[in-house]
C-alpha positions, 0 to 999 in steps of 0.5 A: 076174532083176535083175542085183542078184539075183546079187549080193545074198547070201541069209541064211538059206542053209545048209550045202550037205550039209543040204536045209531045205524051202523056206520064205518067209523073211518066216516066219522074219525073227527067226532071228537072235534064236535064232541068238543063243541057241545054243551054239557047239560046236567040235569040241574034245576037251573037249566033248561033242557029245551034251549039245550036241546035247540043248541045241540040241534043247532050245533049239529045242524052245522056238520055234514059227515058223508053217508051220515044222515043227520039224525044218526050223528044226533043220535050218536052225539046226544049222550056226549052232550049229557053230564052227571044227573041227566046222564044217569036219567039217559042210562035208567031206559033201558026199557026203551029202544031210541031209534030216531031223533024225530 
């Protein structure tokens, strides 16, 4: 690999304890439009994290990317849509492997 490989940052990484399939990156070039809908959800004891949930699967629903599945854009934008606190709580699993959204 070219020296400048190493030192460019991939964009459509994730957070280590989620697995996407690989997927071309060409197949996806407009995430940061979907990025942008997604709501934040911090972790605060205000929210709740089940109606985050069924919005973000909503929001998700509503993009089809060709040779995507559904369940690999889930998994590729849900750490997107998490902030402060329950981006922290995403990053403690290392231990655990996420391979699916089922």
């Amino acid at each position: 690999r070219p020296l400048s490989e190493h030192f460019t940052p991939c964009a459509y990484t994730t957070a280590s304890c989620i697995r996407v399939p690989a997927v071309q990156a060409a197949q996806y070039d407009d995430k940061s439009s979907i990025i942008q809908m997604l709501r934040s959800f911090y972790g605060l004891s205000n929210e709740e994290p089940y109606k985050h949930l069924d919005e973000f699967i909503e929001i998700c629903s509503t993009f089809k990317i060709q040779n995507l599945s559904e369940d690999a854009l889930k998994l590729i934008l849900f750490p997107f849509s998490l902030k402060d606190r329950a981006k922290q709580w995403l990053h403690s699993l290392d231990s655990v492997i996420i391979t699916t959204w089922a």
